[in-house]
C-alpha positions, -999 to 999 in steps of 0.1 A, spaced: 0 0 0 13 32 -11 25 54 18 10 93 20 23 125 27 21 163 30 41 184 17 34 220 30 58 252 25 52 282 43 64 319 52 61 324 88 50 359 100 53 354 139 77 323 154 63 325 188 30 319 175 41 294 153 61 275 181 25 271 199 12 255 163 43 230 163 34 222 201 -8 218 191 2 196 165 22 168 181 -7 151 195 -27 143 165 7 136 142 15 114 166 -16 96 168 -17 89 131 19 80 131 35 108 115 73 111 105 91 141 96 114 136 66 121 175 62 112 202 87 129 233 80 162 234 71 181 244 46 167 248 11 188 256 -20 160 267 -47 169 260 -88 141 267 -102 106 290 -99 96 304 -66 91 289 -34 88 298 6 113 299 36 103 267 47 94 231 37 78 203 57 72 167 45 57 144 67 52 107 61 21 83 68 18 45 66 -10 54 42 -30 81 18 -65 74 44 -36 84 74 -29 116 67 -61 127 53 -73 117 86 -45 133 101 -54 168 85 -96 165 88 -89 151 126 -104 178 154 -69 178 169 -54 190 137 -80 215 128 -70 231 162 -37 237 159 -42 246 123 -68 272 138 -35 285 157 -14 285 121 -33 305 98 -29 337 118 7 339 116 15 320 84 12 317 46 14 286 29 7 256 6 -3 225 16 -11 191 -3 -15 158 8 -5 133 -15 -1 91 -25 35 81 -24 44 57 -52 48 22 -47 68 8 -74 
């Protein structure tokens, strides 16, 4: 079963803020088994436009993190988020080869 995953960058107006977002959201990425493969760091763009930061997490499944994202945990600390940030954000099936 192909694994899923979001892939969200964003621009982040207010830190503080958005340290209270990372600390909302543990609970519910942890509940649907969520790994980071990239939070942050540093990105080296080539080509078109992007923002200051990338995060990809990783689910055992494509049902996993749309649960994840539609759960009442997440939509609280998303709630916390879209004050203090701009973004993009999609959720999509990894390939299974």
């Amino acid at each position: 079963m192909p694994k899923g995953y979001w892939i969200a960058r964003m621009d982040v107006k207010d830190a503080e803020t958005y340290d209270s977002y990372r600390a909302a959201n543990a609970k519910p990425f942890a509940d649907f088994g969520a790994r980071f493969l990239v939070r942050g760091g540093t990105q080296d763009l080539r080509e078109g436009s992007w923002r200051s930061r990338t995060v990809v997490l990783e689910f055992d499944s494509l049902a996993d993190a749309i649960a994840c994202y539609e759960s009442d945990a997440y939509q609280k600390a998303k709630e916390i988020r879209l004050p203090v940030s701009e973004g993009d954000m999609i959720i999509v099936e990894g390939y299974d080869g």
